[in-house]
VMD Tcl script that builds the backbone (N, CA, C; Angstrom):
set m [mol new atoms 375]
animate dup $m
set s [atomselect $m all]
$s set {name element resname resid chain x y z} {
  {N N UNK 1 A 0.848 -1.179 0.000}
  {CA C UNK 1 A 0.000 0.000 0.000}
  {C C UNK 1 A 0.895 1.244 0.000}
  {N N UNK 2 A 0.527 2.458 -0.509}
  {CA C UNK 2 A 1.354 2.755 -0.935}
  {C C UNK 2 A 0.389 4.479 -0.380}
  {N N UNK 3 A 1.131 5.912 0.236}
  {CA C UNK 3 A 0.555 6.191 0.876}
  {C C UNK 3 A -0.294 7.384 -0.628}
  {N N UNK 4 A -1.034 8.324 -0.269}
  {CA C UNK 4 A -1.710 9.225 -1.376}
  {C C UNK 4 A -1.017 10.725 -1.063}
  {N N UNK 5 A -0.389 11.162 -1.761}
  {CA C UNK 5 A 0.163 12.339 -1.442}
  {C C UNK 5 A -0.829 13.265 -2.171}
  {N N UNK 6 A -2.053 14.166 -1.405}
  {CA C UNK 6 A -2.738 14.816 -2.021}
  {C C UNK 6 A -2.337 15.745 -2.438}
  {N N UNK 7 A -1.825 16.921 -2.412}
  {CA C UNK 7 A -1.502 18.095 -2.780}
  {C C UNK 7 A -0.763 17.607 -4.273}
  {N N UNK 8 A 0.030 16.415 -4.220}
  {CA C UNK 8 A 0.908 16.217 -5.730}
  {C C UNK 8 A -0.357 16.011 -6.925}
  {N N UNK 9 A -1.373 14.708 -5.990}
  {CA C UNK 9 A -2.156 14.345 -6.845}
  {C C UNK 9 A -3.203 15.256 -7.133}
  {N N UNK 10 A -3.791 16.229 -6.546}
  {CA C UNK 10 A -4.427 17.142 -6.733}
  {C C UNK 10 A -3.926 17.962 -8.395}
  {N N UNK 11 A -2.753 18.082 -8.017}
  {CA C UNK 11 A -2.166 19.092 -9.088}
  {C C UNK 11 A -2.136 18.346 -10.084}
  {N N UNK 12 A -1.913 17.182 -9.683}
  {CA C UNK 12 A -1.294 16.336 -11.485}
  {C C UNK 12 A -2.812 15.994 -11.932}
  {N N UNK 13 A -4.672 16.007 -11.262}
  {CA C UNK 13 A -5.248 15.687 -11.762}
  {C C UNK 13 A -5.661 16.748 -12.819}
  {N N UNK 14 A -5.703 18.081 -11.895}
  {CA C UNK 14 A -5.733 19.666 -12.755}
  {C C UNK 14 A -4.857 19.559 -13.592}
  {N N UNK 15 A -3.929 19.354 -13.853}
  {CA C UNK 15 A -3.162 19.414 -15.393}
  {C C UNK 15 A -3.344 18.324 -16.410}
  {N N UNK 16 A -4.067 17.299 -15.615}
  {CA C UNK 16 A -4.698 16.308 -16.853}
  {C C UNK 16 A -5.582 16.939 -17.806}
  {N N UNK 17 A -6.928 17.109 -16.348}
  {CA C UNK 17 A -7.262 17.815 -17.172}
  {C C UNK 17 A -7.507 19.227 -17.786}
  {N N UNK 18 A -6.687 19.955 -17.930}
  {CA C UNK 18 A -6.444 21.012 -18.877}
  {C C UNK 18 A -5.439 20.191 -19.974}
  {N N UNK 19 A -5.068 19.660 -20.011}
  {CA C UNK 19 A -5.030 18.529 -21.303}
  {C C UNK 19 A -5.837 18.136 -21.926}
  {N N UNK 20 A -7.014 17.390 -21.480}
  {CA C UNK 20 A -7.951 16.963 -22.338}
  {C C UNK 20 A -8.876 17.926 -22.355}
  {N N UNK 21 A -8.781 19.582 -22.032}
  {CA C UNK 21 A -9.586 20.656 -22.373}
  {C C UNK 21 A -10.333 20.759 -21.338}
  {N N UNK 22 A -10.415 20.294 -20.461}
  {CA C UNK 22 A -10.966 20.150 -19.055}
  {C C UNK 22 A -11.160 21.363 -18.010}
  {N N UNK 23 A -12.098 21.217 -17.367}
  {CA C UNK 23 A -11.235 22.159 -15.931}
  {C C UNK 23 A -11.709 21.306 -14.808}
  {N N UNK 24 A -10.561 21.264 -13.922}
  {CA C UNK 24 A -10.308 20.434 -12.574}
  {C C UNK 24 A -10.996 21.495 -11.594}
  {N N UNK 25 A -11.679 21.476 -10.416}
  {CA C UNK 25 A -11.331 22.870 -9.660}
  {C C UNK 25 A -11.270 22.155 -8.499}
  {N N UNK 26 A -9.900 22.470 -7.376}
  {CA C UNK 26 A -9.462 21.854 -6.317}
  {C C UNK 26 A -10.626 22.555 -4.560}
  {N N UNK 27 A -10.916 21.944 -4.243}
  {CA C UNK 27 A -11.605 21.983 -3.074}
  {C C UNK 27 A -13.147 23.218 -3.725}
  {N N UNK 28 A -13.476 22.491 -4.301}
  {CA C UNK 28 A -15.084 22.919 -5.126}
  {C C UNK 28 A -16.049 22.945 -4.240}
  {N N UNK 29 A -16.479 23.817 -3.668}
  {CA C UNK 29 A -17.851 24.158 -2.944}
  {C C UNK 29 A -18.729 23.967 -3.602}
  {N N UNK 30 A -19.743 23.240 -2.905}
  {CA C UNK 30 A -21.183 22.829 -3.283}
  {C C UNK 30 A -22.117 23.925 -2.908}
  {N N UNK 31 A -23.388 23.850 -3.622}
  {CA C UNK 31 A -24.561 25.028 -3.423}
  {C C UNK 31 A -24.619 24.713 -2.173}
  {N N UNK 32 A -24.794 23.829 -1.356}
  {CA C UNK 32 A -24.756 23.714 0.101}
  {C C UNK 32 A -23.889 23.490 1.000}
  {N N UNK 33 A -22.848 24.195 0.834}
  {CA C UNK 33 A -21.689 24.472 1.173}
  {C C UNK 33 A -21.154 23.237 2.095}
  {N N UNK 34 A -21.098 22.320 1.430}
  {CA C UNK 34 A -19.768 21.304 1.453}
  {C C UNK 34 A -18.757 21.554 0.391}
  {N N UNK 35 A -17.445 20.694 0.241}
  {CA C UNK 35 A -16.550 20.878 -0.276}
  {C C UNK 35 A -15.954 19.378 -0.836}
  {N N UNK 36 A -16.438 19.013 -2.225}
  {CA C UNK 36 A -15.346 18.114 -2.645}
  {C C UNK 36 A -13.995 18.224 -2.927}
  {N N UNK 37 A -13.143 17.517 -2.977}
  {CA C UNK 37 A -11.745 17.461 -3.046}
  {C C UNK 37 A -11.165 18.100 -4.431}
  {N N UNK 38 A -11.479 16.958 -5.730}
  {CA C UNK 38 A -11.563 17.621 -6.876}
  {C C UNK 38 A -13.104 18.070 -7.745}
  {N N UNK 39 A -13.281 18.686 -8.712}
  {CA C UNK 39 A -14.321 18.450 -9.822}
  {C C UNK 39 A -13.788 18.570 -11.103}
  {N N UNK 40 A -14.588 17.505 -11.658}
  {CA C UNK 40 A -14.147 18.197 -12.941}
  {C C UNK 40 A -15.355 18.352 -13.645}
  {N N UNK 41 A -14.834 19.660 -14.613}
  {CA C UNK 41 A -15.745 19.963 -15.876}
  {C C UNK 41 A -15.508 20.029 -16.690}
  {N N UNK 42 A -16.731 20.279 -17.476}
  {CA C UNK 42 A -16.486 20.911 -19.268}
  {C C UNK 42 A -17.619 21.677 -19.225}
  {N N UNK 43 A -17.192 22.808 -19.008}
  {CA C UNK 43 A -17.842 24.521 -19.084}
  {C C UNK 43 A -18.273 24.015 -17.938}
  {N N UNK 44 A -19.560 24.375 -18.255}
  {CA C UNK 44 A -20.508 24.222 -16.767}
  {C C UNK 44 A -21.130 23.261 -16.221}
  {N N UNK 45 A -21.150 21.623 -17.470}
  {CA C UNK 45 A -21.504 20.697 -17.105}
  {C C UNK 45 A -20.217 19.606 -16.189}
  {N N UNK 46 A -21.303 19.023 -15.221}
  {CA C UNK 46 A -20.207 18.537 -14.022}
  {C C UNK 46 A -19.953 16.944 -14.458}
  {N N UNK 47 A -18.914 16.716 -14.582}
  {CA C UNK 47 A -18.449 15.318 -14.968}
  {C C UNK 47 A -18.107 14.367 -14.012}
  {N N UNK 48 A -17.572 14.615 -13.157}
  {CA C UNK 48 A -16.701 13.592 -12.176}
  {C C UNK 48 A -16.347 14.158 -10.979}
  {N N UNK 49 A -17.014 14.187 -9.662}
  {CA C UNK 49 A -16.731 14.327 -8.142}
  {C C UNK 49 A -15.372 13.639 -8.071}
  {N N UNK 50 A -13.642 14.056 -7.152}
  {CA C UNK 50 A -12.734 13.062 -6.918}
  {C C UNK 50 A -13.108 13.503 -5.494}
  {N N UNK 51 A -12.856 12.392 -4.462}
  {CA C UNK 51 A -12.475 12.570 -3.389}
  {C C UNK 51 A -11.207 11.361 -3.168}
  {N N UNK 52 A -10.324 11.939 -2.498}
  {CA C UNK 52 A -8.996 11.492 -2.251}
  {C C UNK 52 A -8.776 11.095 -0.682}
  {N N UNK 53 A -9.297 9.915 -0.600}
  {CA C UNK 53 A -9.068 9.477 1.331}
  {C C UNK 53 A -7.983 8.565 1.136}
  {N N UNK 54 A -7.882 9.478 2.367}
  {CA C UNK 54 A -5.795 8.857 2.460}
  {C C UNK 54 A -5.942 8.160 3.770}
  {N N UNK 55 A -7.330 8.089 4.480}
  {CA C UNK 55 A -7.282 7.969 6.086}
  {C C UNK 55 A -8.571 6.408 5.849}
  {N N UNK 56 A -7.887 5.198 6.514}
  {CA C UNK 56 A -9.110 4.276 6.663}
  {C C UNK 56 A -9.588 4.812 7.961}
  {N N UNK 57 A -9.747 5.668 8.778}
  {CA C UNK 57 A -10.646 5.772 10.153}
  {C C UNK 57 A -11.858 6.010 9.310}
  {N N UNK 58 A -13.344 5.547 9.992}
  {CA C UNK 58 A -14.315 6.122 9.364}
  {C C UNK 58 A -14.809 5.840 8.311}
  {N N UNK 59 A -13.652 5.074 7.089}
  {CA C UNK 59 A -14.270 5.029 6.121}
  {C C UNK 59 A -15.662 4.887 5.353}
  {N N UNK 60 A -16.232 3.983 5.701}
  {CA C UNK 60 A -17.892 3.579 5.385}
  {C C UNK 60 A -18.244 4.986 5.394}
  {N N UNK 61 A -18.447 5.952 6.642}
  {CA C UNK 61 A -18.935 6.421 7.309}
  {C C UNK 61 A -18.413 8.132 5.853}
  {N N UNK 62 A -17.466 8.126 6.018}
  {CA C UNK 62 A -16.746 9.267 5.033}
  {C C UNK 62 A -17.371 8.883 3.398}
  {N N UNK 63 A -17.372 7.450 3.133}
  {CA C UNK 63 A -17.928 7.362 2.060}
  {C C UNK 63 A -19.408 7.763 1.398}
  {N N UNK 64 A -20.395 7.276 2.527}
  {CA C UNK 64 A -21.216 7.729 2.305}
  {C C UNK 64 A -21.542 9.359 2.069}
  {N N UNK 65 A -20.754 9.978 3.295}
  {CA C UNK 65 A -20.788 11.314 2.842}
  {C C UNK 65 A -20.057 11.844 1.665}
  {N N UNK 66 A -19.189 11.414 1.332}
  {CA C UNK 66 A -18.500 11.315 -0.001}
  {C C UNK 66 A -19.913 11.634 -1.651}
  {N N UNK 67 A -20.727 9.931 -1.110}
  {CA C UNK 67 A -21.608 9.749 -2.214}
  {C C UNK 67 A -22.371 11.070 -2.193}
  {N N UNK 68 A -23.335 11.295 -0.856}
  {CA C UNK 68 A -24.553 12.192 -0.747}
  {C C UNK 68 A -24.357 13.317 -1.322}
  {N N UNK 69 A -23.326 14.047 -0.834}
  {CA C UNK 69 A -22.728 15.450 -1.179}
  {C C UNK 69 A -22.418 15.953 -2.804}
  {N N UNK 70 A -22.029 14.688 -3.172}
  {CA C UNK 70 A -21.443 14.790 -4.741}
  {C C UNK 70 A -22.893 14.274 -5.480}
  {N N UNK 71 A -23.916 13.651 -4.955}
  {CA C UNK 71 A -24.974 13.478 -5.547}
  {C C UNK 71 A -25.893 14.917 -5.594}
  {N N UNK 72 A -25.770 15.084 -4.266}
  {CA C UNK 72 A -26.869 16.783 -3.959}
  {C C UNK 72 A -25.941 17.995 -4.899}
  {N N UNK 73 A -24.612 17.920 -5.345}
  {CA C UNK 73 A -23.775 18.519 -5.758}
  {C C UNK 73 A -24.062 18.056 -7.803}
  {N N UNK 74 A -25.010 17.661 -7.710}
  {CA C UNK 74 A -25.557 17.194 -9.550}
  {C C UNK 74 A -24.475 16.615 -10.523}
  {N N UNK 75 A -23.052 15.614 -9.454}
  {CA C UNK 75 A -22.199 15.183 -10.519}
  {C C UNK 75 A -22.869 13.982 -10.629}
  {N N UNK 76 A -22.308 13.279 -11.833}
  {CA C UNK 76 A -23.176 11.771 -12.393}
  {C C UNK 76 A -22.718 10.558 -11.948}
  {N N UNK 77 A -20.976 11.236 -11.223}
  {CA C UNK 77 A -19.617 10.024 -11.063}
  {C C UNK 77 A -19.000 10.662 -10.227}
  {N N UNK 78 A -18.460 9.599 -8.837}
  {CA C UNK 78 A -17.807 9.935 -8.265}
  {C C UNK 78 A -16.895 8.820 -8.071}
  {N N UNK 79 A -15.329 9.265 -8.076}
  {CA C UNK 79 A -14.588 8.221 -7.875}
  {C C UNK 79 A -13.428 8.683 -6.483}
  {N N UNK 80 A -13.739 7.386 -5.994}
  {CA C UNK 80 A -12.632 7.175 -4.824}
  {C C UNK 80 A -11.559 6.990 -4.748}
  {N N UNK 81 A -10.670 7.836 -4.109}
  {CA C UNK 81 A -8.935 7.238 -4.973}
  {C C UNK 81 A -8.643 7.433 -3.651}
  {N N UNK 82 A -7.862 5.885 -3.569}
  {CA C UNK 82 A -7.619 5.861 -2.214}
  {C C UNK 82 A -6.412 4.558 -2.256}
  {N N UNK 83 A -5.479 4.204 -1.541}
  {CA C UNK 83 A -4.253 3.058 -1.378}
  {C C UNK 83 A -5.066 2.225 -0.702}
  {N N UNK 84 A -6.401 1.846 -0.167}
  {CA C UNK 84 A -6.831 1.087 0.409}
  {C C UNK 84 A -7.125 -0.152 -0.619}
  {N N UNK 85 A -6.836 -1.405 -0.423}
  {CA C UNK 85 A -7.273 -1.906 -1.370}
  {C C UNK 85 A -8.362 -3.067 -0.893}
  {N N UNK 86 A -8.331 -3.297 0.357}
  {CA C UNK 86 A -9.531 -3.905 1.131}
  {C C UNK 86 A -10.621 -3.138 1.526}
  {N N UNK 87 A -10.539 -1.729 1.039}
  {CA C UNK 87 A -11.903 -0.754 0.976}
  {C C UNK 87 A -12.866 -1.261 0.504}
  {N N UNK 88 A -13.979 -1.944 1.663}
  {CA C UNK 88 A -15.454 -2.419 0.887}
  {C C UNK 88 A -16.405 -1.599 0.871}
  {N N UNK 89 A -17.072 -0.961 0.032}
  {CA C UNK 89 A -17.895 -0.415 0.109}
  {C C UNK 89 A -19.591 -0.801 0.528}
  {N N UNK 90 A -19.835 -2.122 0.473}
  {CA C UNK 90 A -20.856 -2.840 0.867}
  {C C UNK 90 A -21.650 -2.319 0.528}
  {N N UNK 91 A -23.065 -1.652 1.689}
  {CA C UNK 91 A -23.917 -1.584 1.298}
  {C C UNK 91 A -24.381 0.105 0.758}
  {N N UNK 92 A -23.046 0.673 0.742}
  {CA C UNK 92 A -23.176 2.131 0.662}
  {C C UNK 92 A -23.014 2.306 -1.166}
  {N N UNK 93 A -22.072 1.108 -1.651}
  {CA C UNK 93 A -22.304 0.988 -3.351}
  {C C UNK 93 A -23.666 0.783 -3.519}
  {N N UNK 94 A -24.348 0.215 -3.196}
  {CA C UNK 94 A -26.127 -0.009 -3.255}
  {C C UNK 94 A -26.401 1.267 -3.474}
  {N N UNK 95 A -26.290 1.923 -2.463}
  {CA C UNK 95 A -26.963 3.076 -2.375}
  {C C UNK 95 A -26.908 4.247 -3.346}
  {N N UNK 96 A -25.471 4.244 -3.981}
  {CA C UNK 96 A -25.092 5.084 -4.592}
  {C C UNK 96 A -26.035 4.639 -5.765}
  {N N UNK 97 A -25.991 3.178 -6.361}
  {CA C UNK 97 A -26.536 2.694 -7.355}
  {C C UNK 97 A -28.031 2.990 -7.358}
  {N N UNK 98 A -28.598 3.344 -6.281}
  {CA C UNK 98 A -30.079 3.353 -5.832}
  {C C UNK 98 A -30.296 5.025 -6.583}
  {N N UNK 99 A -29.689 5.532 -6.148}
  {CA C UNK 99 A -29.996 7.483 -6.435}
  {C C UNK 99 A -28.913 7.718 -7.738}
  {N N UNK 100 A -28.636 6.506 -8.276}
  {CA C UNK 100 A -28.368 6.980 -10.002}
  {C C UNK 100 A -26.523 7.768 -9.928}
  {N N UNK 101 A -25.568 7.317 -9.216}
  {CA C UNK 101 A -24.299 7.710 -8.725}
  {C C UNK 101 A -23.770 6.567 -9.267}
  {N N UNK 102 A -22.704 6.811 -10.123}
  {CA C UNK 102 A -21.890 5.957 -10.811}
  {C C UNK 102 A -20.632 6.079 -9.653}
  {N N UNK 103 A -20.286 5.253 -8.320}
  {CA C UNK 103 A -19.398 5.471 -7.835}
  {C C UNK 103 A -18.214 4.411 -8.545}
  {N N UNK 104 A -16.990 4.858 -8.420}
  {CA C UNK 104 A -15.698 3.595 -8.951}
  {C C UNK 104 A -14.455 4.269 -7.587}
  {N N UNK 105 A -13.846 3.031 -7.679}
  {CA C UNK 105 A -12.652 3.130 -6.649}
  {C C UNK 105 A -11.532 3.043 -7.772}
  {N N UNK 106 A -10.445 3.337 -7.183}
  {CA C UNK 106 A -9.338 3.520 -7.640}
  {C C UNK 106 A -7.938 3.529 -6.927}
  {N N UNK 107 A -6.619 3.369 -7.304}
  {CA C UNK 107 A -5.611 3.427 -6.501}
  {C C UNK 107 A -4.728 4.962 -7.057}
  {N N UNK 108 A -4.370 5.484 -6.623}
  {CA C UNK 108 A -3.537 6.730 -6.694}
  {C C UNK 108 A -2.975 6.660 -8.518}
  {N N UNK 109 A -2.369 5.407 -8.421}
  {CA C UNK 109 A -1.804 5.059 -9.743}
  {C C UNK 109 A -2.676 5.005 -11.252}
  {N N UNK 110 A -4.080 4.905 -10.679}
  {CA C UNK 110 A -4.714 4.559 -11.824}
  {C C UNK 110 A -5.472 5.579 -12.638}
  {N N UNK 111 A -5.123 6.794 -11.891}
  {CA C UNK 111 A -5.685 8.122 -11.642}
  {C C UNK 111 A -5.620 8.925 -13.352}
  {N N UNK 112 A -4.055 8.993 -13.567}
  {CA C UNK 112 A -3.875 9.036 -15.140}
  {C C UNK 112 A -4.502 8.586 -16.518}
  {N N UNK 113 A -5.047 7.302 -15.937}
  {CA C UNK 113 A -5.582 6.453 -17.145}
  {C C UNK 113 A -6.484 6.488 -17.092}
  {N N UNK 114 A -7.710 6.241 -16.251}
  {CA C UNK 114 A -9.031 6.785 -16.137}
  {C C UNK 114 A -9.231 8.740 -16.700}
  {N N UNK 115 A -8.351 9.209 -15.993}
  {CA C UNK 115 A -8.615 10.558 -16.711}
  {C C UNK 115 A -8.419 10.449 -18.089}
  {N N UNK 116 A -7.501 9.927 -18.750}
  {CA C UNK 116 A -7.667 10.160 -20.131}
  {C C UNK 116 A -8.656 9.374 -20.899}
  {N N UNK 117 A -9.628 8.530 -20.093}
  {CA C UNK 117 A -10.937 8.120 -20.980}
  {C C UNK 117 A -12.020 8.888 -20.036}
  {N N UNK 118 A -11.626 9.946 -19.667}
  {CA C UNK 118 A -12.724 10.898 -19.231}
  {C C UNK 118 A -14.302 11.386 -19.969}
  {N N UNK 119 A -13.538 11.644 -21.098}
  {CA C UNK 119 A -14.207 12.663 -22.309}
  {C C UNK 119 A -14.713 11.043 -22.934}
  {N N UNK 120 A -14.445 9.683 -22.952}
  {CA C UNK 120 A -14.882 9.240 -23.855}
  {C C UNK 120 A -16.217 7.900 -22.936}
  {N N UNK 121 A -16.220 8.226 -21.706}
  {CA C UNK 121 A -17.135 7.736 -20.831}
  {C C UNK 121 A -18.312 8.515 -21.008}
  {N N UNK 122 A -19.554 7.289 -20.285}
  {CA C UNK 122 A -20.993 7.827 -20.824}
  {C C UNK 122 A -21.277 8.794 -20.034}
  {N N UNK 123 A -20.275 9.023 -18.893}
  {CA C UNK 123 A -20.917 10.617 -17.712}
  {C C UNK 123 A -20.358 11.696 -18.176}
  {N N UNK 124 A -19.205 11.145 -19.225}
  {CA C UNK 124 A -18.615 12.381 -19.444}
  {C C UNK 124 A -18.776 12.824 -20.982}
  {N N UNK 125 A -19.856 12.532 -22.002}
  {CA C UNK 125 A -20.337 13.072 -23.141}
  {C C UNK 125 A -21.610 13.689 -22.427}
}
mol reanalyze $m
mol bondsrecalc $m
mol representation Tube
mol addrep $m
């Protein structure tokens, strides 16, 4: 396991995407003033919630708030990037699946390659 250095990965997701024409915006306030980690867009439509947990305390518990926030926040996808790799999401993937939230997990590493099929995924046309 390998640990998540946010501030690096933050930056390297914002310069992805302004590569693929994108805009990233780092700690994005919601109309109801929560705060996801990353967003990304294209103009004004919202593509992809990131949240970046580097901490297993809580998890379940962070996830769900993870989902709700980025759901009440009108993105279509939210992905988890996290070194955990025994992260179960159980019955909180249900849920996401229940209120129409495309959640996916991820490892720090995989972060690059998923962004560059950003633009060619069904949340993100």
């Amino acid at each position: 396991m390998s640990k998540i250095k946010v501030k690096t990965l933050t930056k390297q997701i914002i310069l992805l995407a302004e590569e693929l024409g994108l805009r990233a915006v780092s700690e994005y306030r919601t109309p109801d003033g929560t705060r996801i980690d990353v967003a990304v867009l294209n103009g004004d439509k919202k593509l992809v919630a990131i949240e970046l947990e580097a901490s297993f305390k809580w998890f379940p518990q962070r996830l769900l708030y993870d989902v709700v926030k980025a759901h009440r926040a009108g993105f279509p996808e939210l992905w988890i990037v996290t070194p955990f790799r025994n992260a179960k999401p159980g019955w909180v993937l249900n849920y996401a699946e229940e209120i129409g939230m495309h959640l996916r997990f991820m490892s720090p590493g995989d972060v690059e390659k998923e962004m560059t099929g950003i633009t060619s995924s069904p949340c993100g046309t």
